[in-house]
PDB file of the backbone (N, CA, C, O) and the ligand in Angstrom, with CONECT records:
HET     ZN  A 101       1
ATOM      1  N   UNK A   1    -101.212 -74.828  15.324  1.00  0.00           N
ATOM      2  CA  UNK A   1    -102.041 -73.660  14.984  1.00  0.00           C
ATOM      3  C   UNK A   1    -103.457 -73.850  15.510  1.00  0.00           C
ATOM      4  O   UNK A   1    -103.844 -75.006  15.679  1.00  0.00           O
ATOM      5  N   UNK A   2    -104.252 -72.855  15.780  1.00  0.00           N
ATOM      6  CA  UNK A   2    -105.424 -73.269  16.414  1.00  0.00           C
ATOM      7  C   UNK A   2    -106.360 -72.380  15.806  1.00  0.00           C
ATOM      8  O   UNK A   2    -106.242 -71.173  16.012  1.00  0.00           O
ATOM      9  N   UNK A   3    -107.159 -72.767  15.174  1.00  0.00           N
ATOM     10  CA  UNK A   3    -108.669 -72.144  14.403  1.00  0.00           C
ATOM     11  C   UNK A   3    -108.648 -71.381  15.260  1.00  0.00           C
ATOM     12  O   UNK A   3    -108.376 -71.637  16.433  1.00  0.00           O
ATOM     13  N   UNK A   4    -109.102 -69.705  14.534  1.00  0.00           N
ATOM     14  CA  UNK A   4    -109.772 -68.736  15.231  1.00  0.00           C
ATOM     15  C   UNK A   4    -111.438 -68.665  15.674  1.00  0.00           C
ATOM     16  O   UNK A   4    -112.044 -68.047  16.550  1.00  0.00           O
ATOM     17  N   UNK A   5    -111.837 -69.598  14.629  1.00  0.00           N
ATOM     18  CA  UNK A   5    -113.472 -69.730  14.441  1.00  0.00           C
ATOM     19  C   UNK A   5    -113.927 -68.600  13.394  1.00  0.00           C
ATOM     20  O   UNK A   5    -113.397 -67.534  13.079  1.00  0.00           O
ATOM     21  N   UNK A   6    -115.218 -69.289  12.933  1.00  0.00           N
ATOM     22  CA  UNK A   6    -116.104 -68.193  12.191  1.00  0.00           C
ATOM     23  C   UNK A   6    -116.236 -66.787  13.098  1.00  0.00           C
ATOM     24  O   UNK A   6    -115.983 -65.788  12.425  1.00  0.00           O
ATOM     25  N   UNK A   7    -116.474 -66.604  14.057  1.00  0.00           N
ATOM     26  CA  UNK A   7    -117.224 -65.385  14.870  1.00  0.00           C
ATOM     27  C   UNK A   7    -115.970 -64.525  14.709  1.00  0.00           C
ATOM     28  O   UNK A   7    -116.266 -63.409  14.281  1.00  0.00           O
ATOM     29  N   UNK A   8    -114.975 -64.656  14.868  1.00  0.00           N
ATOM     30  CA  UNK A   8    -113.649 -63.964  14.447  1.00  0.00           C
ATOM     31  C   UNK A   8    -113.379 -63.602  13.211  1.00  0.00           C
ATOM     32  O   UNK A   8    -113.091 -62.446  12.901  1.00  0.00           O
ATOM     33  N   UNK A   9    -113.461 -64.716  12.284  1.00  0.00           N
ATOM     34  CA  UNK A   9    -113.055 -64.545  11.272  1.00  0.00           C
ATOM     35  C   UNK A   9    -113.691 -63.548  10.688  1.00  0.00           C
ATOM     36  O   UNK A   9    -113.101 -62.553  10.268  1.00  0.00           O
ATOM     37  N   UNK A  10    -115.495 -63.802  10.575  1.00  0.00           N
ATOM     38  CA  UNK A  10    -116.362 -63.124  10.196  1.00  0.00           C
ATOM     39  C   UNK A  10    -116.098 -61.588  10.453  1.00  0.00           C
ATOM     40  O   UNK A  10    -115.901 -60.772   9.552  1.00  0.00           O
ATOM     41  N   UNK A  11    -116.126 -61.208  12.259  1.00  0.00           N
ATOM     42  CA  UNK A  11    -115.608 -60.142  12.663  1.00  0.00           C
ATOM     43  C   UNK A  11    -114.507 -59.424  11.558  1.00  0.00           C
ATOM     44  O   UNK A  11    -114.901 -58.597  10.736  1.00  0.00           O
ATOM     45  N   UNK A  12    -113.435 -59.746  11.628  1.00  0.00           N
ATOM     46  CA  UNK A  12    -112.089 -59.832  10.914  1.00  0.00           C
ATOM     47  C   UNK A  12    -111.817 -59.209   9.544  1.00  0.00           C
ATOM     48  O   UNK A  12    -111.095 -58.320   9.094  1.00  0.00           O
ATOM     49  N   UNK A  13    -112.806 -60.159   9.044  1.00  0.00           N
ATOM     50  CA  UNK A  13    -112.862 -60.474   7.494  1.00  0.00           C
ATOM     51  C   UNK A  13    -112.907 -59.303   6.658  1.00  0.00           C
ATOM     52  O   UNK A  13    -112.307 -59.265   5.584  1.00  0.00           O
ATOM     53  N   UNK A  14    -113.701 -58.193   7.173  1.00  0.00           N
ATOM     54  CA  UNK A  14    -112.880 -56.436   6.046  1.00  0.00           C
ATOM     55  C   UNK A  14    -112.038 -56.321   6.485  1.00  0.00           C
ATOM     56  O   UNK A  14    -111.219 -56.796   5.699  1.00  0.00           O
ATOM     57  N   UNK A  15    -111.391 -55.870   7.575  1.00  0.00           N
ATOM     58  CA  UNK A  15    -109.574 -55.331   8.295  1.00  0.00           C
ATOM     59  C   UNK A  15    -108.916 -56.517   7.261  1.00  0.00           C
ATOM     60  O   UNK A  15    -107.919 -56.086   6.681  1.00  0.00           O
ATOM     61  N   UNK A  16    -109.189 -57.606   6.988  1.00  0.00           N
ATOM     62  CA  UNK A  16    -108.225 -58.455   6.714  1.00  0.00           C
ATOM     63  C   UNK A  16    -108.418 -58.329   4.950  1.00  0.00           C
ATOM     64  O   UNK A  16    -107.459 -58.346   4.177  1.00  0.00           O
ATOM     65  N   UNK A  17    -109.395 -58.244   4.663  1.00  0.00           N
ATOM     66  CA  UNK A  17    -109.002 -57.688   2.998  1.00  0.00           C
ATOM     67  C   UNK A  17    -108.695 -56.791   2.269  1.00  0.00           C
ATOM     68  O   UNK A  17    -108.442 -56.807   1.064  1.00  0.00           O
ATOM     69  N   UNK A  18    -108.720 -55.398   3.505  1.00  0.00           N
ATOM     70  CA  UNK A  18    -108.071 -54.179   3.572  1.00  0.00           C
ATOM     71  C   UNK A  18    -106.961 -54.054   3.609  1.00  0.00           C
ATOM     72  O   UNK A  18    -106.356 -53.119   3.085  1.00  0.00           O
ATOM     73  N   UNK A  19    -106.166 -55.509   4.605  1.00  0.00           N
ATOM     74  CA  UNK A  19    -104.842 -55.511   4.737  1.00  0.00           C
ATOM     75  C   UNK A  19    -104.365 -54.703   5.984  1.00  0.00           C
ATOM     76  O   UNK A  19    -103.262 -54.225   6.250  1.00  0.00           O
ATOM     77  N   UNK A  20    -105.746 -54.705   6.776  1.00  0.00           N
ATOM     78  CA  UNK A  20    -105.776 -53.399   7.695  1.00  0.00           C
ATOM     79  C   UNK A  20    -105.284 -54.428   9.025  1.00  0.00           C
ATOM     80  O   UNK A  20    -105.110 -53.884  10.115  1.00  0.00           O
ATOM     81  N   UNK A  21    -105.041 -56.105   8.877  1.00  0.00           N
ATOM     82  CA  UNK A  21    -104.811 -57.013  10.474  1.00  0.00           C
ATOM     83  C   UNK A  21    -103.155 -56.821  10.475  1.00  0.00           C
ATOM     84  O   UNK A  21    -102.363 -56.295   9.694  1.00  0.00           O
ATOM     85  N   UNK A  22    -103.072 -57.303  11.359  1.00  0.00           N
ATOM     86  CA  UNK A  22    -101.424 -57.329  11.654  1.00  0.00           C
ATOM     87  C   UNK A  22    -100.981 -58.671  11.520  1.00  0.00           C
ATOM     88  O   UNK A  22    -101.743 -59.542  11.939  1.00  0.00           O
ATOM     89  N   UNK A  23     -99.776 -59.045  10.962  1.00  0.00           N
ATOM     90  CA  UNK A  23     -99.824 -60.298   9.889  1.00  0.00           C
ATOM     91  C   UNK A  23     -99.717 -61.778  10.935  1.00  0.00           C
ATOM     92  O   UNK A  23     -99.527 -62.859  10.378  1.00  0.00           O
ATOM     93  N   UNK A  24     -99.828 -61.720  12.162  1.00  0.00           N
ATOM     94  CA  UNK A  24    -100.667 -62.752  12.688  1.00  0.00           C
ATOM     95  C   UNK A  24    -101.481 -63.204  12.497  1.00  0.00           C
ATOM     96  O   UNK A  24    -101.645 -64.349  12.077  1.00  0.00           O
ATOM     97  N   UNK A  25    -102.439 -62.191  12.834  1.00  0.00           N
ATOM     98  CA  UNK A  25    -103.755 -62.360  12.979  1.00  0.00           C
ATOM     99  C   UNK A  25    -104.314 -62.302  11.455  1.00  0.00           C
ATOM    100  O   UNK A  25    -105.502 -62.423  11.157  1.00  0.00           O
ATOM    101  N   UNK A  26    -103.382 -62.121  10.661  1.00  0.00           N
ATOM    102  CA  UNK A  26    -104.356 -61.681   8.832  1.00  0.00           C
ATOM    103  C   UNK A  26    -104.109 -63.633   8.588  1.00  0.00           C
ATOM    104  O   UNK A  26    -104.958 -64.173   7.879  1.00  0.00           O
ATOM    105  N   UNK A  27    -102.893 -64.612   9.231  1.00  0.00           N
ATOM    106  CA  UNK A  27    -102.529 -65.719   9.035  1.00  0.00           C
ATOM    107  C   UNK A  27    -103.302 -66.298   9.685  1.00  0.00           C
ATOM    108  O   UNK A  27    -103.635 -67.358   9.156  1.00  0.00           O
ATOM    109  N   UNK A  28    -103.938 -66.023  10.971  1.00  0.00           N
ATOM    110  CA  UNK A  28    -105.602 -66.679  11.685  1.00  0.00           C
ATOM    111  C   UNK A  28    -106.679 -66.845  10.492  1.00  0.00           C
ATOM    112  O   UNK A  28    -107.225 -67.840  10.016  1.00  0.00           O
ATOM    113  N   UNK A  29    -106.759 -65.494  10.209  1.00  0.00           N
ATOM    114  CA  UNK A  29    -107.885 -65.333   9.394  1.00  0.00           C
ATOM    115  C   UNK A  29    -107.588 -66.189   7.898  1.00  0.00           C
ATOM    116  O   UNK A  29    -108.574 -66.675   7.343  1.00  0.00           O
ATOM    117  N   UNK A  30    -106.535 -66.323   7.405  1.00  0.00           N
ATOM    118  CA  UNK A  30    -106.190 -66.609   6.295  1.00  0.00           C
ATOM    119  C   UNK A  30    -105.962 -68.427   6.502  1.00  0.00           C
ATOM    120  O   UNK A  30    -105.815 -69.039   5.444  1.00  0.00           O
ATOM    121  N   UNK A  31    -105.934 -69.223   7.751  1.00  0.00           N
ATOM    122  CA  UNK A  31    -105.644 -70.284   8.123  1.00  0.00           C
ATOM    123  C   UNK A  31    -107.431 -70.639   8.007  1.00  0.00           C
ATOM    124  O   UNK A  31    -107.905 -71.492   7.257  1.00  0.00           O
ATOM    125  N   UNK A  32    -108.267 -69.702   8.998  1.00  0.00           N
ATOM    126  CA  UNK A  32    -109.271 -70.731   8.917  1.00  0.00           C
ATOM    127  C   UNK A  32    -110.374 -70.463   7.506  1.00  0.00           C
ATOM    128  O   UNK A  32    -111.387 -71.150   7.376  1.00  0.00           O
ATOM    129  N   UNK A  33    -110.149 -69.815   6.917  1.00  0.00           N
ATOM    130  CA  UNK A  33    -111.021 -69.989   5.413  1.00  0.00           C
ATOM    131  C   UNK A  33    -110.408 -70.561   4.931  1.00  0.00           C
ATOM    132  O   UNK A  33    -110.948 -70.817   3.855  1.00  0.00           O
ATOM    133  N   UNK A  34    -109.432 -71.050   4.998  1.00  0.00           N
ATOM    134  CA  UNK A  34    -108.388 -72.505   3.887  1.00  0.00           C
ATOM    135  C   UNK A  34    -109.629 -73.525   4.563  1.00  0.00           C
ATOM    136  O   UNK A  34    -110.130 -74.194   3.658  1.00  0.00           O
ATOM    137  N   UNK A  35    -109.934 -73.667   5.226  1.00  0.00           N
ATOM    138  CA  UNK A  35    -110.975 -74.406   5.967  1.00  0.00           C
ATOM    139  C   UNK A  35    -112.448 -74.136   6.395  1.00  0.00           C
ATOM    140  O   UNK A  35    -112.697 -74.769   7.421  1.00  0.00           O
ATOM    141  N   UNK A  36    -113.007 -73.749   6.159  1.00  0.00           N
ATOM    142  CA  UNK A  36    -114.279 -73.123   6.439  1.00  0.00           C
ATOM    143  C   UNK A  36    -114.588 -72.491   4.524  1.00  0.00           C
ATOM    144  O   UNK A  36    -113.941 -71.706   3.831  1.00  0.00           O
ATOM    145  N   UNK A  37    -115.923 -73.337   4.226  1.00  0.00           N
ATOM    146  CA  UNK A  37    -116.119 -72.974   3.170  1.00  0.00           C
ATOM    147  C   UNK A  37    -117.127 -71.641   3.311  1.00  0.00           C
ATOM    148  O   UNK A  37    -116.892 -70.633   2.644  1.00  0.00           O
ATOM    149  N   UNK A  38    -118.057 -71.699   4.061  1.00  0.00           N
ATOM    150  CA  UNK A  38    -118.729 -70.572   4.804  1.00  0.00           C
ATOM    151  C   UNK A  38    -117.919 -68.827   4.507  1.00  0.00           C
ATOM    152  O   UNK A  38    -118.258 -67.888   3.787  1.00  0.00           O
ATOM    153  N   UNK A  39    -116.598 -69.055   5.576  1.00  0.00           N
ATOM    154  CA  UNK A  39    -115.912 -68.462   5.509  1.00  0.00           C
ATOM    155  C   UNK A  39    -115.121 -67.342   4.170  1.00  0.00           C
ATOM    156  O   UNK A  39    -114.743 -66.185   3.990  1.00  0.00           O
ATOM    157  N   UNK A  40    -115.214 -68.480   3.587  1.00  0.00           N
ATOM    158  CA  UNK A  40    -114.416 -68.414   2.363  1.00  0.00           C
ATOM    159  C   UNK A  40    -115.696 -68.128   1.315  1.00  0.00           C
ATOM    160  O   UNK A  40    -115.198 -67.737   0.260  1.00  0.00           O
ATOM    161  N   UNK A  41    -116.892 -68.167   1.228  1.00  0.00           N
ATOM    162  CA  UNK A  41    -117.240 -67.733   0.033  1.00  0.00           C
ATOM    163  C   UNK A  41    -117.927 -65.756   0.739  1.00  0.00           C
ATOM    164  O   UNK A  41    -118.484 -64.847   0.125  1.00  0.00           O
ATOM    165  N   UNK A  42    -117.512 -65.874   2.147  1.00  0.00           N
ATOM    166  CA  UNK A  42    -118.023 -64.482   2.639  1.00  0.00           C
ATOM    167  C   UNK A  42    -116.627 -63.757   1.798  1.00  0.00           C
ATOM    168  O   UNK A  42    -116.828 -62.937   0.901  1.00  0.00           O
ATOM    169  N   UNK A  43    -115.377 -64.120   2.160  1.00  0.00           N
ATOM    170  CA  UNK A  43    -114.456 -63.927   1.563  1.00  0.00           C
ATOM    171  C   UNK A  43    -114.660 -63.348  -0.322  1.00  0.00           C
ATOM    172  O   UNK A  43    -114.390 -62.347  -0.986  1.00  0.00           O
ATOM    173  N   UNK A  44    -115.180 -64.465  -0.502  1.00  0.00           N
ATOM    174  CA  UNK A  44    -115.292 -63.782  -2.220  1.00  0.00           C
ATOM    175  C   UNK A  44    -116.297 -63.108  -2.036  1.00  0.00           C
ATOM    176  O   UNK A  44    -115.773 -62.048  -1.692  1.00  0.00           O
ATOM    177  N   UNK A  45    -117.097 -62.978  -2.015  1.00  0.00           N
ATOM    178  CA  UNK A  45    -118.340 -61.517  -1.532  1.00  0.00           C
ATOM    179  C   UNK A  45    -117.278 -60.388  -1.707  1.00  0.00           C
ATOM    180  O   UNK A  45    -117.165 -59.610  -2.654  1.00  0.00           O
ATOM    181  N   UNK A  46    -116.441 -60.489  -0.445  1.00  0.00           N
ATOM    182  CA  UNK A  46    -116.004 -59.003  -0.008  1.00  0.00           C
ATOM    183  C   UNK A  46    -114.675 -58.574  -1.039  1.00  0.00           C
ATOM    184  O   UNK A  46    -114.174 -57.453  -1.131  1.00  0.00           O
ATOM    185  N   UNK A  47    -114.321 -59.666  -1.688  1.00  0.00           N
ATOM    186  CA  UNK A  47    -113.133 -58.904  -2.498  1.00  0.00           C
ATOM    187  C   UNK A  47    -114.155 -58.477  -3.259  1.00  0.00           C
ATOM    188  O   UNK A  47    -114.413 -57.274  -3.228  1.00  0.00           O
ATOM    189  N   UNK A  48    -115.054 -59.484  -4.211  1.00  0.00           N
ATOM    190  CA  UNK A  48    -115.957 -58.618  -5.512  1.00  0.00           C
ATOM    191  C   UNK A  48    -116.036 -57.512  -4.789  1.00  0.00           C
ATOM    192  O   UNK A  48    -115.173 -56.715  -5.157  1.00  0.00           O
ATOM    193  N   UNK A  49    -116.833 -57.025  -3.733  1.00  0.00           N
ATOM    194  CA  UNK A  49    -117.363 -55.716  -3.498  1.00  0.00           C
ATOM    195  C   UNK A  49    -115.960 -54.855  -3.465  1.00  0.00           C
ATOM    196  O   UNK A  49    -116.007 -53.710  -3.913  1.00  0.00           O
ATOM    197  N   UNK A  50    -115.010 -55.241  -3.075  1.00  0.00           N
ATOM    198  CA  UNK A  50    -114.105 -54.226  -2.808  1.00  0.00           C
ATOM    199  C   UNK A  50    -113.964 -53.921  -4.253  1.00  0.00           C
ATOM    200  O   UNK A  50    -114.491 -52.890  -4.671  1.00  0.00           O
ATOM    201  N   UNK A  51    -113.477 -54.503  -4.864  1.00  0.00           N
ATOM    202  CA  UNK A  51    -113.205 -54.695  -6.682  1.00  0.00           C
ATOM    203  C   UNK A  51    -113.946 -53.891  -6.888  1.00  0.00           C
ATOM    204  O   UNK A  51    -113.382 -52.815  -7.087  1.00  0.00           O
ATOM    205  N   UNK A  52    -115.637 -53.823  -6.986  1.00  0.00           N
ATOM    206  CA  UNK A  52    -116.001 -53.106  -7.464  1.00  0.00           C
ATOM    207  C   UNK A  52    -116.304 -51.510  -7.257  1.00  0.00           C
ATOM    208  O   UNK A  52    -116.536 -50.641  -8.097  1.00  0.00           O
ATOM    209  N   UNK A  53    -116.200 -51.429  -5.541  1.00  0.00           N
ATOM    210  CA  UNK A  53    -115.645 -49.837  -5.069  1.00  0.00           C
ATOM    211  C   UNK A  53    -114.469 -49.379  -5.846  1.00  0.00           C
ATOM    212  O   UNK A  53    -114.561 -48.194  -6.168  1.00  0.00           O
ATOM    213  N   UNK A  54    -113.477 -49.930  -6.208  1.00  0.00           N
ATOM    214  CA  UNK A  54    -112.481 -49.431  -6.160  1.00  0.00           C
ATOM    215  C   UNK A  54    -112.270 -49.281  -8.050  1.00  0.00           C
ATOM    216  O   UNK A  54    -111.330 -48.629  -8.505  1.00  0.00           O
ATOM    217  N   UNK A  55    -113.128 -49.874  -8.820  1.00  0.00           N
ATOM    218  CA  UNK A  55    -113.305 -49.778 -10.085  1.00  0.00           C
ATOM    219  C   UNK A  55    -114.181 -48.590 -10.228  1.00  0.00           C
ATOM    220  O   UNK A  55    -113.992 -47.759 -11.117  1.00  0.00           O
ATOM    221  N   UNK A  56    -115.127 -48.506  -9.369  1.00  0.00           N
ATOM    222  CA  UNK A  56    -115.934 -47.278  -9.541  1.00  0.00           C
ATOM    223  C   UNK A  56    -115.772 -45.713  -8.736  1.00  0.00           C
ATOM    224  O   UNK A  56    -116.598 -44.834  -8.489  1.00  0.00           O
ATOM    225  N   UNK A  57    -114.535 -45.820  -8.513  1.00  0.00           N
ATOM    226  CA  UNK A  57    -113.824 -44.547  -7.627  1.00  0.00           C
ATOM    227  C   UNK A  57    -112.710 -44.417  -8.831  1.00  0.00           C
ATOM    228  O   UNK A  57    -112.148 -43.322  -8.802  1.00  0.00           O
ATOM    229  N   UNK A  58    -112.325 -45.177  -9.746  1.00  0.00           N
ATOM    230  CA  UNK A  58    -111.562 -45.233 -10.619  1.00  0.00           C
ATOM    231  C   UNK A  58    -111.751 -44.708 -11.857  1.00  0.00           C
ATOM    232  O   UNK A  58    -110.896 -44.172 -12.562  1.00  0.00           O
ATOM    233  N   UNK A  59    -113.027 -44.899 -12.122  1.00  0.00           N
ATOM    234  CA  UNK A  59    -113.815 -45.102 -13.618  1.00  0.00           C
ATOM    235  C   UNK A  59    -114.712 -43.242 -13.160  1.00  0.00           C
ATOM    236  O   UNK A  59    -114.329 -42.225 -13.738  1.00  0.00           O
ATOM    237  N   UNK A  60    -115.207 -43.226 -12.693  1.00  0.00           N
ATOM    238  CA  UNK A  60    -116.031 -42.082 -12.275  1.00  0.00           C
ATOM    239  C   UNK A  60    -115.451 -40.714 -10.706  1.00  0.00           C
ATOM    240  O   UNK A  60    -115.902 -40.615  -9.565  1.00  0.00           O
ATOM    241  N   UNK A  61    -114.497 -40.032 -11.311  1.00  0.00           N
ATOM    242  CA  UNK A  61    -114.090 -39.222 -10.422  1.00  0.00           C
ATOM    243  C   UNK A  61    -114.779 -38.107  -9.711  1.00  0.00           C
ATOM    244  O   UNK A  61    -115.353 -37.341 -10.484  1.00  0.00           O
ATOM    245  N   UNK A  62    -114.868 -37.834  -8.542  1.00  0.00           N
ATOM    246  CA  UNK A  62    -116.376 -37.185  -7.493  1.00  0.00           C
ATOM    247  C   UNK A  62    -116.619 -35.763  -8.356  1.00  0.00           C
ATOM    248  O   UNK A  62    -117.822 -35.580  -8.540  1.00  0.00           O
ATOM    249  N   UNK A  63    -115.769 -34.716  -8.930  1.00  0.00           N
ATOM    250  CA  UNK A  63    -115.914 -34.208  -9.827  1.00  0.00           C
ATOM    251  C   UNK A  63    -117.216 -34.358 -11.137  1.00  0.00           C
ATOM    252  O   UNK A  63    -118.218 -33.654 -11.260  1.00  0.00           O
ATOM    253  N   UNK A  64    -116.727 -35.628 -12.078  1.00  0.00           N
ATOM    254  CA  UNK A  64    -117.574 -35.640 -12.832  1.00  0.00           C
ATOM    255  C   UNK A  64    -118.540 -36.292 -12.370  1.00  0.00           C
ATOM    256  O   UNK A  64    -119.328 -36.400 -13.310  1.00  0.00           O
ATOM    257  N   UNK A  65    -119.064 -36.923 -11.248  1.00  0.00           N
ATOM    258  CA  UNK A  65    -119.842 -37.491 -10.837  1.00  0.00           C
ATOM    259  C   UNK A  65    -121.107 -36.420 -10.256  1.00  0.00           C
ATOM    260  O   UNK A  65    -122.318 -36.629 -10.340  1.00  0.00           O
ATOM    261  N   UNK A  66    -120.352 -35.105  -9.591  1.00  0.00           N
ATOM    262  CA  UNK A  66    -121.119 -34.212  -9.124  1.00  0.00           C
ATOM    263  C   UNK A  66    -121.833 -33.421 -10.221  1.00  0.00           C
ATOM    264  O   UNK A  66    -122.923 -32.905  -9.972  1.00  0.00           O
ATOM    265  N   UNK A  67    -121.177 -33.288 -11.607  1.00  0.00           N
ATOM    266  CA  UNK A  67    -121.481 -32.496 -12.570  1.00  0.00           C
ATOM    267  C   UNK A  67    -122.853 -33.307 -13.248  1.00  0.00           C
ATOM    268  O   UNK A  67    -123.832 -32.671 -13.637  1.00  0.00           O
ATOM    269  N   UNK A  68    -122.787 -34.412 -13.305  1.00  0.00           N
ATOM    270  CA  UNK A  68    -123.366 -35.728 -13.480  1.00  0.00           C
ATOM    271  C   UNK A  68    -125.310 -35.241 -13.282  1.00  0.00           C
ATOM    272  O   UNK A  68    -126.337 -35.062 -13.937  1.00  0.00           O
ATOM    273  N   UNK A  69    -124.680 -35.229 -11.681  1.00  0.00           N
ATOM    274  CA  UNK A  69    -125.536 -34.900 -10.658  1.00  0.00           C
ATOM    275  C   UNK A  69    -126.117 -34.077 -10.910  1.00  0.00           C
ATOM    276  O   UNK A  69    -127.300 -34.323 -11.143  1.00  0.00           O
ATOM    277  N   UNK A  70    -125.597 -32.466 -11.026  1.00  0.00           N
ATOM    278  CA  UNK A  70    -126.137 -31.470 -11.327  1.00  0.00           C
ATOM    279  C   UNK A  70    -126.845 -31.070 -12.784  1.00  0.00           C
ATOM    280  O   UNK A  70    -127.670 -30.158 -12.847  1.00  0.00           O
ATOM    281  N   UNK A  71    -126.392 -31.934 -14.078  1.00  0.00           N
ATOM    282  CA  UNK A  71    -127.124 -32.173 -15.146  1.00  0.00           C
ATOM    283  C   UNK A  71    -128.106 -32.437 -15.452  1.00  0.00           C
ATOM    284  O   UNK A  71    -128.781 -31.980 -16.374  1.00  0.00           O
ATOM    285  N   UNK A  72    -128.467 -33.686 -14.277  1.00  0.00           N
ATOM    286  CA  UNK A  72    -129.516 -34.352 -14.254  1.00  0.00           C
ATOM    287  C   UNK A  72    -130.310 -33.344 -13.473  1.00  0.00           C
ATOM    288  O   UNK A  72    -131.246 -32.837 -14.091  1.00  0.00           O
ATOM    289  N   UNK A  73    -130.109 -32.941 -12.190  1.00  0.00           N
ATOM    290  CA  UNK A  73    -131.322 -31.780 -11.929  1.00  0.00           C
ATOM    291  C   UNK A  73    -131.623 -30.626 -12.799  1.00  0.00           C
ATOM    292  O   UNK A  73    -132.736 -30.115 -12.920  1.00  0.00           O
ATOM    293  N   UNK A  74    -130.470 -30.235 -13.434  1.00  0.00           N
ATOM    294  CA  UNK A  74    -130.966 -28.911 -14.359  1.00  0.00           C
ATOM    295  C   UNK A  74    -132.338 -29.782 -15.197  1.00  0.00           C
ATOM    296  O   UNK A  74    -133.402 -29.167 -15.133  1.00  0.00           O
ATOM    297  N   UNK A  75    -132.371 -30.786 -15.761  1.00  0.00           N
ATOM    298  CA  UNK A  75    -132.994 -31.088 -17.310  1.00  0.00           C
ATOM    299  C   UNK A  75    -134.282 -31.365 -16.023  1.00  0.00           C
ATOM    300  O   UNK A  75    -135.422 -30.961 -16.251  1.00  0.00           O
ATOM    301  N   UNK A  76    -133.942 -32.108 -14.647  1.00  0.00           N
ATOM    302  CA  UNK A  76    -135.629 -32.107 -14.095  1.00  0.00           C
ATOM    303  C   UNK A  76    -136.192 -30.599 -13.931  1.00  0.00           C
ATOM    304  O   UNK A  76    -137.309 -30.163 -14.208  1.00  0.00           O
ATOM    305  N   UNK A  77    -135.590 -30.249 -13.642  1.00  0.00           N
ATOM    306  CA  UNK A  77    -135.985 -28.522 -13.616  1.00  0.00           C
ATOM    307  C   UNK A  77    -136.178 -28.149 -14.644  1.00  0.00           C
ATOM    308  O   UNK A  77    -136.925 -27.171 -14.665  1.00  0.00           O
ATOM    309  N   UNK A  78    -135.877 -28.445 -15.462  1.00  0.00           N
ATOM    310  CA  UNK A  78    -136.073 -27.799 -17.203  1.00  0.00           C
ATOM    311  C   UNK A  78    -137.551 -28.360 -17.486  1.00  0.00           C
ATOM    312  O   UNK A  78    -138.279 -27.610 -18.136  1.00  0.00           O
ATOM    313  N   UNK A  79    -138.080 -29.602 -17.070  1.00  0.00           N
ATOM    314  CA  UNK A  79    -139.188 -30.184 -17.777  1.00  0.00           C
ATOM    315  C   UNK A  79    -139.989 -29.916 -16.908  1.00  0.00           C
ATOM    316  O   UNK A  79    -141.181 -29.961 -17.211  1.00  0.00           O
ATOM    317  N   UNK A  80    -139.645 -29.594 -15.709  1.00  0.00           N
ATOM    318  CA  UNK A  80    -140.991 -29.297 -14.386  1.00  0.00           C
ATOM    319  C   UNK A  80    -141.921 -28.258 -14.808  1.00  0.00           C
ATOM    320  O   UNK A  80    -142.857 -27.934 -14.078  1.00  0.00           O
TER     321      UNK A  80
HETATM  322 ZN    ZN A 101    -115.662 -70.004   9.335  1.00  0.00          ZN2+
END
């Protein structure tokens, strides 16, 4: 097997926690953060962040989010 390197991996590293590589190349990427600590804590970065997109597309639907939105300008408009 032959290290892809950081510059790849790095590259890589959303398609591959998206699940978006093709399972070669997700086993490149997944070979050299078993090795590269660098690598691997960019790695936990990007799941938290995904985690937390995907908790907050979950928890708050664009609907009530817009109404949200528009609440909050009525009451600035109300006090202006
Ligand atoms: Zn690396």
């Amino acid at each position: 097997m032959t290290d892809c390197g950081c510059d790849k991996a790095k590259k890589d590293l959303e398609e591959y926690l998206h699940h978006e590589l093709l399972a070669n190349e997700a086993a490149d990427i997944r070979e050299h953060i078993a090795n590269c600590a660098s690598c691997a804590d960019e790695e936990r970065v990007g799941v938290v962040l995904i985690e937390a997109v995907q908790r907050a597309c979950r928890e708050t639907a664009p609907e009530e989010l817009r109404l949200q939105v528009l609440t909050k300008i009525r009451q600035l408009q109300t006090h202006a």
